[in-house]
py3Dmol code that shows the C-alpha trace and the ligand (Angstrom):
import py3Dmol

protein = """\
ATOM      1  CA  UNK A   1      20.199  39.672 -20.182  1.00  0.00           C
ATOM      2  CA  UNK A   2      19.147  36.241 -21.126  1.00  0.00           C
ATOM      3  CA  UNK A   3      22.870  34.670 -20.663  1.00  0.00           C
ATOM      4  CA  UNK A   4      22.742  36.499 -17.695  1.00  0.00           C
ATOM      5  CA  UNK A   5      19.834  34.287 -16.345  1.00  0.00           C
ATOM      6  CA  UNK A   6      21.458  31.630 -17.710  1.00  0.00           C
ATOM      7  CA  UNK A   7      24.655  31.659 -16.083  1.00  0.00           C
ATOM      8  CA  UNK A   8      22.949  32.758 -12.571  1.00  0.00           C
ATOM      9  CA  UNK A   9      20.684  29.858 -13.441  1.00  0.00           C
ATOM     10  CA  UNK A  10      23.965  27.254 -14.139  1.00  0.00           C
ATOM     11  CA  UNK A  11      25.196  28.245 -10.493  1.00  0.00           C
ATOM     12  CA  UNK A  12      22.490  28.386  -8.873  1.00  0.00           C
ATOM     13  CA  UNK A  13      21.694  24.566  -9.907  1.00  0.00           C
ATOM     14  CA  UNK A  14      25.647  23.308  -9.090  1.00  0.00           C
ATOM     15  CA  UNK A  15      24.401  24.365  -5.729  1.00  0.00           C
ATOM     16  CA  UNK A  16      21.006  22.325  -5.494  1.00  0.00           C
ATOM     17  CA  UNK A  17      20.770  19.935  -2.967  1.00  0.00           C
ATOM     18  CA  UNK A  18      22.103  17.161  -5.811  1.00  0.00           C
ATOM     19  CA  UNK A  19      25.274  17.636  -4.374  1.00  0.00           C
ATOM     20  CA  UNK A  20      25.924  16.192  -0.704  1.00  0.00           C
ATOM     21  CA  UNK A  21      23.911  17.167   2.409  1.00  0.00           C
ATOM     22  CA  UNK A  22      23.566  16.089   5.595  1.00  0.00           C
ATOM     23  CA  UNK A  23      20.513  14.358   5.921  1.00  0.00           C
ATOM     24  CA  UNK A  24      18.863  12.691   3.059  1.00  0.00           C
ATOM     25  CA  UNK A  25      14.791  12.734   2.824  1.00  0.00           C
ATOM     26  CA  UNK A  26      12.634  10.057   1.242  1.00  0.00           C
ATOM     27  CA  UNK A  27       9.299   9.727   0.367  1.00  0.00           C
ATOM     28  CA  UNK A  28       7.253   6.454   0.396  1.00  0.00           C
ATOM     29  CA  UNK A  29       3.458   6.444  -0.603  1.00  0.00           C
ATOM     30  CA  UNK A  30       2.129   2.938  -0.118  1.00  0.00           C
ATOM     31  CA  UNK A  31      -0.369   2.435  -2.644  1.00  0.00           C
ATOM     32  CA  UNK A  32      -4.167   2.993  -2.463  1.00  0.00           C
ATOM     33  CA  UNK A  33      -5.742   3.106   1.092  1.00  0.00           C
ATOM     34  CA  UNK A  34      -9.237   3.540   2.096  1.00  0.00           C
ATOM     35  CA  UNK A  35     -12.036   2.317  -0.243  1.00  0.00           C
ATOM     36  CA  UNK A  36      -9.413   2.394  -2.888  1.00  0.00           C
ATOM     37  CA  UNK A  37      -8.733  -1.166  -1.764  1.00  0.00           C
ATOM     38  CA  UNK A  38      -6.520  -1.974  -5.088  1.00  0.00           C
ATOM     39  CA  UNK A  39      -6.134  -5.682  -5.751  1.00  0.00           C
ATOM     40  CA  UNK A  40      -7.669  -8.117  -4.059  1.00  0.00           C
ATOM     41  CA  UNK A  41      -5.882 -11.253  -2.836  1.00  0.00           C
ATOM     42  CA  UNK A  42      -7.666 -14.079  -3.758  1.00  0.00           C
ATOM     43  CA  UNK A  43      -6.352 -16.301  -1.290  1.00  0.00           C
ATOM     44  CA  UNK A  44      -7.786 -14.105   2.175  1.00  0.00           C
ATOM     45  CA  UNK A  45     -10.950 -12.427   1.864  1.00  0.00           C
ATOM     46  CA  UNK A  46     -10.684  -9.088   2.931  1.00  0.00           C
ATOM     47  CA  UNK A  47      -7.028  -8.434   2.339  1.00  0.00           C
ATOM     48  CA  UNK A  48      -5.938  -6.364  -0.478  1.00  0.00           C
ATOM     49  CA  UNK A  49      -3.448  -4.438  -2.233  1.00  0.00           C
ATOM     50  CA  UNK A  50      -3.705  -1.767   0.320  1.00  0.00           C
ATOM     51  CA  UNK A  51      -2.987  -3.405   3.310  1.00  0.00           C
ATOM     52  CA  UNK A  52       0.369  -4.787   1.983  1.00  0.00           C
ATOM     53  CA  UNK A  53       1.497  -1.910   0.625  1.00  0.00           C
ATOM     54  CA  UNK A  54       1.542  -0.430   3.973  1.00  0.00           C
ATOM     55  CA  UNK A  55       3.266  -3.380   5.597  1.00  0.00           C
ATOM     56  CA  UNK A  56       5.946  -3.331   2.507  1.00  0.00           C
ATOM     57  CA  UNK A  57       6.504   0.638   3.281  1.00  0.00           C
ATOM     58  CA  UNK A  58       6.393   0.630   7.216  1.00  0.00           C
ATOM     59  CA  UNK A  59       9.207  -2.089   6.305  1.00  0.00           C
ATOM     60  CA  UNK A  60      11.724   0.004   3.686  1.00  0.00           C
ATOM     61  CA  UNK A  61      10.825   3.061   6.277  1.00  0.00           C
ATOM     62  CA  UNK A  62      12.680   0.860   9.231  1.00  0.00           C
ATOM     63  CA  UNK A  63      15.362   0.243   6.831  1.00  0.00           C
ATOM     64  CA  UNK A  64      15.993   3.305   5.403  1.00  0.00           C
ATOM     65  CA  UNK A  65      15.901   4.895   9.232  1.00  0.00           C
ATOM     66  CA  UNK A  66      18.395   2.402   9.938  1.00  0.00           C
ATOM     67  CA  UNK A  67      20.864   4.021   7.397  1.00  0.00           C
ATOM     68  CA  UNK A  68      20.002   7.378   8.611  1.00  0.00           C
ATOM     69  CA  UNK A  69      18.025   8.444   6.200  1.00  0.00           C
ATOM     70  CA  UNK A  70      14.762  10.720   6.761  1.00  0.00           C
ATOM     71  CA  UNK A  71      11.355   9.067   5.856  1.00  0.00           C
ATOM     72  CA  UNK A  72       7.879  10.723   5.096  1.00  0.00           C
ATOM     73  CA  UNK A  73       5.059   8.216   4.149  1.00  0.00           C
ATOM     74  CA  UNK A  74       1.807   9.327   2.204  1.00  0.00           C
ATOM     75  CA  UNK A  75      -0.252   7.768   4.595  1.00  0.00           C
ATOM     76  CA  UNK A  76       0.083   5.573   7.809  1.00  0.00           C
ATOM     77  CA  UNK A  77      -2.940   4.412   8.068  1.00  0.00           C
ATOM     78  CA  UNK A  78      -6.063   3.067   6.118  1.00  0.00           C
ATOM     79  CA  UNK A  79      -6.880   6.313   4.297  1.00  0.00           C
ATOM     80  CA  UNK A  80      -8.127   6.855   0.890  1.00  0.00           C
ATOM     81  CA  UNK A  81      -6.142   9.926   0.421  1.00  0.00           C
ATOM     82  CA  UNK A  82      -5.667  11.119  -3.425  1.00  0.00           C
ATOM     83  CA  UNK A  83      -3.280  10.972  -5.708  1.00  0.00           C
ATOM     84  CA  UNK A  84      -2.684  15.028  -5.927  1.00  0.00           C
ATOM     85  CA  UNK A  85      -2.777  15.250  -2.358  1.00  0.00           C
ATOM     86  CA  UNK A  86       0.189  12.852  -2.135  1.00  0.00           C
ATOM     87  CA  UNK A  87       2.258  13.925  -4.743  1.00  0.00           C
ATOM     88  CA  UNK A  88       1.663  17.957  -3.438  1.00  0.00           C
ATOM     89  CA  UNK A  89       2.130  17.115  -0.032  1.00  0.00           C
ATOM     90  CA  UNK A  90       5.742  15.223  -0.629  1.00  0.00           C
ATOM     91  CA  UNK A  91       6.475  18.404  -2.943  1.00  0.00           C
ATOM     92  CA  UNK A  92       5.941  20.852  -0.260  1.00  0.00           C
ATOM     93  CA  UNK A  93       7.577  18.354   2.602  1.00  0.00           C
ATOM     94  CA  UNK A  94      10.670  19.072  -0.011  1.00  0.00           C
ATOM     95  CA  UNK A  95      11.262  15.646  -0.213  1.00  0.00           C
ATOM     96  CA  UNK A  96      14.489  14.071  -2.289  1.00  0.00           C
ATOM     97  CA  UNK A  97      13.047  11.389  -4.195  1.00  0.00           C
ATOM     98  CA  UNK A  98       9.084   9.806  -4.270  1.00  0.00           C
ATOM     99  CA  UNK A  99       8.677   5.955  -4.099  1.00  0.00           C
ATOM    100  CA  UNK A 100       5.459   5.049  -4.902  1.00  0.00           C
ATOM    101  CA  UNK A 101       4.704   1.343  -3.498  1.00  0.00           C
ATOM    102  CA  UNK A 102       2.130  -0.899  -5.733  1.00  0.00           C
ATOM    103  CA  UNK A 103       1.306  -4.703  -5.948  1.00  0.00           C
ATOM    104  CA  UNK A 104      -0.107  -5.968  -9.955  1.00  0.00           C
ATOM    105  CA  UNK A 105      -2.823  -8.283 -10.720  1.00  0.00           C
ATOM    106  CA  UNK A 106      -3.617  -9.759 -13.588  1.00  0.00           C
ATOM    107  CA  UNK A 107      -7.070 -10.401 -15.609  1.00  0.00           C
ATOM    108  CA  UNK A 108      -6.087 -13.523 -16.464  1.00  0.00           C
ATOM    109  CA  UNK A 109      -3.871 -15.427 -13.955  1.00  0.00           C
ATOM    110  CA  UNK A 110      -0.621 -15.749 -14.875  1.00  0.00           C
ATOM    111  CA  UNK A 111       2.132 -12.931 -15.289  1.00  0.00           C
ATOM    112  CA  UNK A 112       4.310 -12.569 -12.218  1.00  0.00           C
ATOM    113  CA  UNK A 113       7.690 -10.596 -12.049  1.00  0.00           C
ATOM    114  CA  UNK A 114       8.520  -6.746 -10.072  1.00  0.00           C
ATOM    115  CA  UNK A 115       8.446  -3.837 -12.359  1.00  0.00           C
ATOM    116  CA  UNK A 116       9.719  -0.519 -11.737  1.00  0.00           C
ATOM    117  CA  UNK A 117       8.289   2.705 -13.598  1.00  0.00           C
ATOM    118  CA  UNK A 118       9.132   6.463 -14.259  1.00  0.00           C
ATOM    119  CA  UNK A 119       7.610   8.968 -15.898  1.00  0.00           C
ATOM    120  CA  UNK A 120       6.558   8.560 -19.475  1.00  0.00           C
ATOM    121  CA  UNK A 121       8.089  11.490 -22.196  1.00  0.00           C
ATOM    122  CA  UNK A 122       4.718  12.090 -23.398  1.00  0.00           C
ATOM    123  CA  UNK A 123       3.800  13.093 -19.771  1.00  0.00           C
ATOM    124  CA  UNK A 124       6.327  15.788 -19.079  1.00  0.00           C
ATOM    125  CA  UNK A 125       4.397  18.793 -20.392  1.00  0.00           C
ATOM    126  CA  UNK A 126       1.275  17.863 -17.635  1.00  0.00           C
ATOM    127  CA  UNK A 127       3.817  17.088 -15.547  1.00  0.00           C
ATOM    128  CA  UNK A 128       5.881  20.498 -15.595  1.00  0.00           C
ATOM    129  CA  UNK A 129       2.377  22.136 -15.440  1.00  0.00           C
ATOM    130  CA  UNK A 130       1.465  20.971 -12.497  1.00  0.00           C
ATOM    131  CA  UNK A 131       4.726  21.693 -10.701  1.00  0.00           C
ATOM    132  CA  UNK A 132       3.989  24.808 -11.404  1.00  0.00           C
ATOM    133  CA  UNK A 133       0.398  24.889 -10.150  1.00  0.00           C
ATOM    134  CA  UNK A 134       1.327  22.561  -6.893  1.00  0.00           C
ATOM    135  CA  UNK A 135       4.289  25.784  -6.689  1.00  0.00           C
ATOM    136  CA  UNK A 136       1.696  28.282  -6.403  1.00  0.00           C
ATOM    137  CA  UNK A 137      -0.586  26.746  -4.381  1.00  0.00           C
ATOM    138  CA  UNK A 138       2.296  26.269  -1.878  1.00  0.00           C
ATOM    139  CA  UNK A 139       3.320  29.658  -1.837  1.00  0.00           C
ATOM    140  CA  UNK A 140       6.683  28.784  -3.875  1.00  0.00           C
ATOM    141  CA  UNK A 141       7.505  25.691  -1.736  1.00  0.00           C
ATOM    142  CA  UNK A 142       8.837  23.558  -4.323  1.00  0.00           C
ATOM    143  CA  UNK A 143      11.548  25.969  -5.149  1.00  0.00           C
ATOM    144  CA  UNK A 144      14.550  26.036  -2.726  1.00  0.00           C
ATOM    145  CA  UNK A 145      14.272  28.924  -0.317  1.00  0.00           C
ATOM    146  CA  UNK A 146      18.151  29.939  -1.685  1.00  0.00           C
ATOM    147  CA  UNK A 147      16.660  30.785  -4.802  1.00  0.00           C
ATOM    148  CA  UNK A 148      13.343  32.301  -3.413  1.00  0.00           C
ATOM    149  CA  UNK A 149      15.926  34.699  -1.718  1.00  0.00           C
ATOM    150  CA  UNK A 150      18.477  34.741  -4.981  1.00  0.00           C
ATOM    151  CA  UNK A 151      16.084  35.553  -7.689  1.00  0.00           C
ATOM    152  CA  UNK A 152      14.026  38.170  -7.997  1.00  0.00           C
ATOM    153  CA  UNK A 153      12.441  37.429 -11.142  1.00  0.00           C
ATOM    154  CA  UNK A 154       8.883  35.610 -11.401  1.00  0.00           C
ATOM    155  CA  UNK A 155      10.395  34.494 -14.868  1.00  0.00           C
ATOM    156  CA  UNK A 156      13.745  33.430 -14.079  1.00  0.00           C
ATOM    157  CA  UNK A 157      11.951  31.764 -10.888  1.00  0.00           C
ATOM    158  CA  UNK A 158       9.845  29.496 -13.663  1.00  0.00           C
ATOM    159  CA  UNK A 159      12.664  29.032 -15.690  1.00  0.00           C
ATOM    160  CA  UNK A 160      14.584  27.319 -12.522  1.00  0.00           C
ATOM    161  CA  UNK A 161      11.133  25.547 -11.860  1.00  0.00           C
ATOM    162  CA  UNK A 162      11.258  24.219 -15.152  1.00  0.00           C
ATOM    163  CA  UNK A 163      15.030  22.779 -14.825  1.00  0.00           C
ATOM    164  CA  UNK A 164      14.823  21.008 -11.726  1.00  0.00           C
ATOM    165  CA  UNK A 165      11.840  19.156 -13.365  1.00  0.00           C
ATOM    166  CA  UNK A 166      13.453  18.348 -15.761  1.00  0.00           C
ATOM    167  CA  UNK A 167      16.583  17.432 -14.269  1.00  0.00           C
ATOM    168  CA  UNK A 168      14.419  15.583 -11.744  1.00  0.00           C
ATOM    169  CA  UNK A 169      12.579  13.245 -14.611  1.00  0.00           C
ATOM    170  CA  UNK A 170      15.646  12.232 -15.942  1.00  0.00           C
ATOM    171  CA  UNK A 171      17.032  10.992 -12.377  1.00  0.00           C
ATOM    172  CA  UNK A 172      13.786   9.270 -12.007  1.00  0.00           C
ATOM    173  CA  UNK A 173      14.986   6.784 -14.784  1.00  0.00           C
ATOM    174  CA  UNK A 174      18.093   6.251 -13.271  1.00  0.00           C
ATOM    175  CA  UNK A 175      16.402   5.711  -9.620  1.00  0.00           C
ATOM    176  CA  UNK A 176      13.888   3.455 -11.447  1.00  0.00           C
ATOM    177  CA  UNK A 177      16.736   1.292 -13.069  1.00  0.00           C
ATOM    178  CA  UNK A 178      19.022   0.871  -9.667  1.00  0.00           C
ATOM    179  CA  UNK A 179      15.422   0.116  -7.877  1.00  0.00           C
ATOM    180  CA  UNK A 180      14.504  -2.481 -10.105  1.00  0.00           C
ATOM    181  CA  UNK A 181      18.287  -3.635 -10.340  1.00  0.00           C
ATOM    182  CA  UNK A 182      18.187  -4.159  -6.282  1.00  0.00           C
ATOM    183  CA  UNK A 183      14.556  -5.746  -6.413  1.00  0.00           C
ATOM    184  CA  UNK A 184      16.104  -8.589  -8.944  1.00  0.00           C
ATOM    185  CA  UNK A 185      18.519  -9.888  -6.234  1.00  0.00           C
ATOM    186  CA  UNK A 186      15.286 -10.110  -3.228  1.00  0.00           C
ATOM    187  CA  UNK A 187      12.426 -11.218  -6.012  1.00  0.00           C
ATOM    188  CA  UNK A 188      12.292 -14.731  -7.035  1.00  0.00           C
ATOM    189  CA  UNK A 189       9.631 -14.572  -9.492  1.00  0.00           C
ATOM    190  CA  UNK A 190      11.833 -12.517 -12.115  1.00  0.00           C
ATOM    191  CA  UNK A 191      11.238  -8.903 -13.329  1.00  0.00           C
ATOM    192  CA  UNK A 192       9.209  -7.354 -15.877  1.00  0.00           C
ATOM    193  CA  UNK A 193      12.216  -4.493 -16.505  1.00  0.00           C
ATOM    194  CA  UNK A 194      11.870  -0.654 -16.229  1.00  0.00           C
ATOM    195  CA  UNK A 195       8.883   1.265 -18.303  1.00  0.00           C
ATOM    196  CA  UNK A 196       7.940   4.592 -18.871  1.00  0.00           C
ATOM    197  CA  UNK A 197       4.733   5.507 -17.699  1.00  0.00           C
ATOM    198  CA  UNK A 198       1.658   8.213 -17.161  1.00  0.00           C
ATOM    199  CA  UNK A 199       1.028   7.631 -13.808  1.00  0.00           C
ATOM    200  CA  UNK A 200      -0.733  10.702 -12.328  1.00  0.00           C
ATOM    201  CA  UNK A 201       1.019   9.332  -9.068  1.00  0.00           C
ATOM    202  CA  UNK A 202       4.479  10.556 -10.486  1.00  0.00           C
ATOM    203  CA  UNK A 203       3.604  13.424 -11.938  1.00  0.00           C
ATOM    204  CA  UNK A 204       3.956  17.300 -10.795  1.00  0.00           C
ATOM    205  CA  UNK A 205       7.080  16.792  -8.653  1.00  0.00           C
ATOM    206  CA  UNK A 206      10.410  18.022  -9.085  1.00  0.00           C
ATOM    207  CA  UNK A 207      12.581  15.392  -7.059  1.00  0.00           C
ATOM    208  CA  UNK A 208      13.089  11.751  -8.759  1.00  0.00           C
ATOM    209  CA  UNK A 209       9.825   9.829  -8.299  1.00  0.00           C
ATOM    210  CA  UNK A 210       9.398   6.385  -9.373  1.00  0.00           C
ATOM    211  CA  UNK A 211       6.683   3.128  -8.821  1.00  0.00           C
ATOM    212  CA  UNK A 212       7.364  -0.082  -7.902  1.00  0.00           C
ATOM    213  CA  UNK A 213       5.029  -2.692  -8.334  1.00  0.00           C
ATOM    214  CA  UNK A 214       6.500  -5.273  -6.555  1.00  0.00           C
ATOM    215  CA  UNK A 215       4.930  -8.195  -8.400  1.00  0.00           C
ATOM    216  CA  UNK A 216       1.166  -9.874  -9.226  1.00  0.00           C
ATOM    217  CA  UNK A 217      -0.819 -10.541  -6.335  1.00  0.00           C
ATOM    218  CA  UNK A 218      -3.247 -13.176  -8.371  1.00  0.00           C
ATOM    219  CA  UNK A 219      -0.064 -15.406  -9.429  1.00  0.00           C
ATOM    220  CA  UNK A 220      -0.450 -18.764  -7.704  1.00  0.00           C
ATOM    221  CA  UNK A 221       3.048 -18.453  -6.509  1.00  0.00           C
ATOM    222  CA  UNK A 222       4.377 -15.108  -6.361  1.00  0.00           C
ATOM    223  CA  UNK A 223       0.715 -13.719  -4.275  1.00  0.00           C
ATOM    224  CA  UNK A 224       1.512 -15.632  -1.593  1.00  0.00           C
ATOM    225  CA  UNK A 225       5.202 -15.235  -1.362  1.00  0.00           C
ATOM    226  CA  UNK A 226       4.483 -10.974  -1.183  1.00  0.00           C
ATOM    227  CA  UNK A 227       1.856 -11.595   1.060  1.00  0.00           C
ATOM    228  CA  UNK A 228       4.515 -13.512   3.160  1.00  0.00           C
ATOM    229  CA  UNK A 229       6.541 -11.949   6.106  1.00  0.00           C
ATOM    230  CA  UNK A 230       8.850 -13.471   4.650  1.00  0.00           C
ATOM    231  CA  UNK A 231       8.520 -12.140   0.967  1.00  0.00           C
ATOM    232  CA  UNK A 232       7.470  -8.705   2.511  1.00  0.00           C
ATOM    233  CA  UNK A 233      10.548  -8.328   4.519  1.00  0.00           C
ATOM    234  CA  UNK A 234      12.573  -9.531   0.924  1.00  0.00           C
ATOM    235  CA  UNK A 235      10.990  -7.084  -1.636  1.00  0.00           C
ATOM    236  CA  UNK A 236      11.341  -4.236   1.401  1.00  0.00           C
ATOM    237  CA  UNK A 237      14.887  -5.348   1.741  1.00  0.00           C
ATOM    238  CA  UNK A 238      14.816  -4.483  -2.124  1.00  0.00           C
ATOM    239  CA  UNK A 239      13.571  -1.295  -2.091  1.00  0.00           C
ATOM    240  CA  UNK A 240      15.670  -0.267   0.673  1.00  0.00           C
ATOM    241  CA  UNK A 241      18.887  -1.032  -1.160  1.00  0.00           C
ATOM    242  CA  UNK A 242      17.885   0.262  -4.116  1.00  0.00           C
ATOM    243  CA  UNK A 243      17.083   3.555  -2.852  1.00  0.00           C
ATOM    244  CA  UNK A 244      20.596   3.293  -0.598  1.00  0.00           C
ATOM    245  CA  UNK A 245      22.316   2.428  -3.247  1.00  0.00           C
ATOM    246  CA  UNK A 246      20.517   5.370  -5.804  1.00  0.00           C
ATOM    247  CA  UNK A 247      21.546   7.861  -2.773  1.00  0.00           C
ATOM    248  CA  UNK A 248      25.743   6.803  -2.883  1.00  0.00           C
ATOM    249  CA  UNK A 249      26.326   6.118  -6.607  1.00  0.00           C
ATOM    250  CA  UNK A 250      24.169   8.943  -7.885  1.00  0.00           C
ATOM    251  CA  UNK A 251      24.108  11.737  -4.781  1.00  0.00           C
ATOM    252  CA  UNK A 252      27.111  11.192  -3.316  1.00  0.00           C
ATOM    253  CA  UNK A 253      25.458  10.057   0.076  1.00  0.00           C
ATOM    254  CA  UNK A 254      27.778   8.955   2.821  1.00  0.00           C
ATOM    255  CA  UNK A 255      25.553   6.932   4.500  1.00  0.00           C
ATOM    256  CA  UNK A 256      25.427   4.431   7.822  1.00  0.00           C
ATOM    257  CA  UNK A 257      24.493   1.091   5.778  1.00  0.00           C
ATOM    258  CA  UNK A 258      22.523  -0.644   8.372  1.00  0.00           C
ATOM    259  CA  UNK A 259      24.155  -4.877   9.062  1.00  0.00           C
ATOM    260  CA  UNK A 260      20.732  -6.343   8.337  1.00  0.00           C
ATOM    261  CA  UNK A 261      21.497  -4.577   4.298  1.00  0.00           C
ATOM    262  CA  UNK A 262      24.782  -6.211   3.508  1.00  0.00           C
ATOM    263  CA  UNK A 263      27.532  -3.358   2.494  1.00  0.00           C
ATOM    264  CA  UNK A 264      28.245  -5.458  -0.698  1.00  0.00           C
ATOM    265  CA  UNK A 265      24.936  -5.258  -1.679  1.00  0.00           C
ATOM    266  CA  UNK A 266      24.891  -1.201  -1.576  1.00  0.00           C
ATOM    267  CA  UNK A 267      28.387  -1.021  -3.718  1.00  0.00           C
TER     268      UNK A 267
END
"""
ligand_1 = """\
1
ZN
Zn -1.870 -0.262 -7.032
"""
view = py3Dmol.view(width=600, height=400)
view.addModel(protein, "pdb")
view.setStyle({"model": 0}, {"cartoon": {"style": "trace"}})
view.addModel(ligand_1, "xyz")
view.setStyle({"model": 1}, {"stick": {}})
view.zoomTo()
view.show()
C-alpha cells in the first residue's frame, strides 16, 4: 500500500508545475511597511527602509512584466501588514517563487555588500508545520487542485504537502545563489555571499522563497548609492535577472527577455 503511495506520489510530482507552463508567477514582498519603518536613512529624515523597498520592488515588478512574467506584491502601499499574512497570502495566490526585498544597517557604521538568504535547516520542521496550518486555513490551497482531485487520502495529501516543501527549500538555495550571483554584476559595494537563515518571512511556503537584502543603508557610500535612482534601478535590474535567469536554467522557462535586461546577462 505504502509503495503504492509512493509511486502515485513520484508521478504525481513529475507533473508539478516544476516542469514548463505557460505563464510564470512571482512574488515580491517589499520589506516592512507601515510603522514597521525598518532602517532609517541617516542622510533624509523621514525616509526609511520601507519606502525603498517599495521603489526597489515596483522596479523588478516592471521588469519582470516586461519578460512576461506574472507579478503579485505583498503590499503596494505604506501598510504594516505581517509577516504571516504575507507569506499565507502568496501561498494561497499559488505563487512560483517568494522574493522577499530588505535593505541592512549596521550598529556600527561600516559593513556594506548585498546578501541573499534561504531558509535555515534548523527551520524546516516550523517551517513544514506551518504549511500545513496555512493549508488548512486555506481550505487545501497550497496543494495543486490536480492532486486535490487525484488523491483521496488526507494522509497521502500530507505526505505530498510534505514533498513539495521540501523540494521547495532546496530550490530556495539554488534561487538564493543565482539571485545573489546576478546582484554581484549591478552592486558595486561587493557581496556578503548566500546564508541560511530563520526568517519567519520565508517560512511556511512551499514554492522557493528567498531574501535579499540589497546592501547597508548606514554605509557612507553604499546608503546613498541604493537610495539613488540610479542604484535603485541597478540592484532592481539585479533582482530581475536573477529571478529570469532562476526561471530558464532551473524551470525551463521560455521567456521574452525584455532589451533593457541584456540576453547575455540571462544565459
Ligand atoms: Zn528589513
Amino acid at each position: 500500500m505504502f509503495r503504492l503511495i509512493l509511486c502515485g506520489i513520484i508521478i504525481l510530482l513529475s507533473q508539478h508545475s516544476w516542469a514548463k507552463k505557460p505563464t510564470w508567477y512571482v512574488a515580491l514582498d517589499p520589506g516592512h511597511g507601515g510603522k514597521n519603518y525598518g532602517a532609517i536613512d541617516p542622510r533624509e529624515e523621514g525616509r526609511y527602509e520601507k519606502h525603498y523597498t517599495l521603489q526597489i520592488a515596483n522596479k523588478v515588478k516592471n521588469y519582470l512584466k516586461e519578460a512576461g512574467v506574472k507579478v503579485w506584491l505583498s503590499r503596494t502601499k505604506d501598510k504594516p501588514y505581517s509577516l504571516r499574512s504575507r507569506i499565507s497570502r502568496a501561498s494561497a495566490e499559488g505563487v512560483d517563487l517568494f522574493v522577499s526585498i530588505h535593505i541592512n544597517d549596521a550598529y556600527v557604521v561600516g559593513p556594506r555588500g548585498h546578501g541573499t538568504f534561504f531558509l535555515a535547516r534548523e527551520a524546516f520542521e516550523e517551517s513544514r508545520l506551518r504549511v500545513r496550518e496555512f493549508n488548512k486555513e486555506f481550505k487545501g490551497a497550497l496543494l495543486k487542485k490536480s492532486y486535490e482531485k487525484k488523491i483521496k487520502s488526507a494522509q497521502a495529501r500530507e505526505i505530498v504537502l510534505d514533498l513539495v516543501h521540501q523540494r521547495a527549500q532546496h530550490e530556495a538555495m539554488h534561487l538564493a545563489h543565482i539571485v545573489n550571483q546576478a546582484l554581484e554584476l549591478y552592486s558595486p559595494h561587493g557581496t556578503r555571499g548566500v546564508k541560511q537563515g530563520n526568517y519567519g518571512i520565508i517560512k511556511g511556503i512551499t514554492t522557493p522563497a528567498i531574501v535579499c537584502e540589497v546592501g547597508f543603508l548606514n554605509h557612507p557610500k553604499e546608503g546613498p548609492f541604493i537610495t539613488s535612482k540610479e542604484g535603485m534601478d541597478s540592484l532592481s535590474k539585479g533582482i530581475a535577472v536573477g529571478i529570469l535567469r532562476y526561471l530558464t536554467l532551473r524551470r525551463k522557462a521560455d521567456l521574452n527577455i525584455p532589451q533593457s535586461l541584456s540576453p547575455t546577462e540571462i544565459k
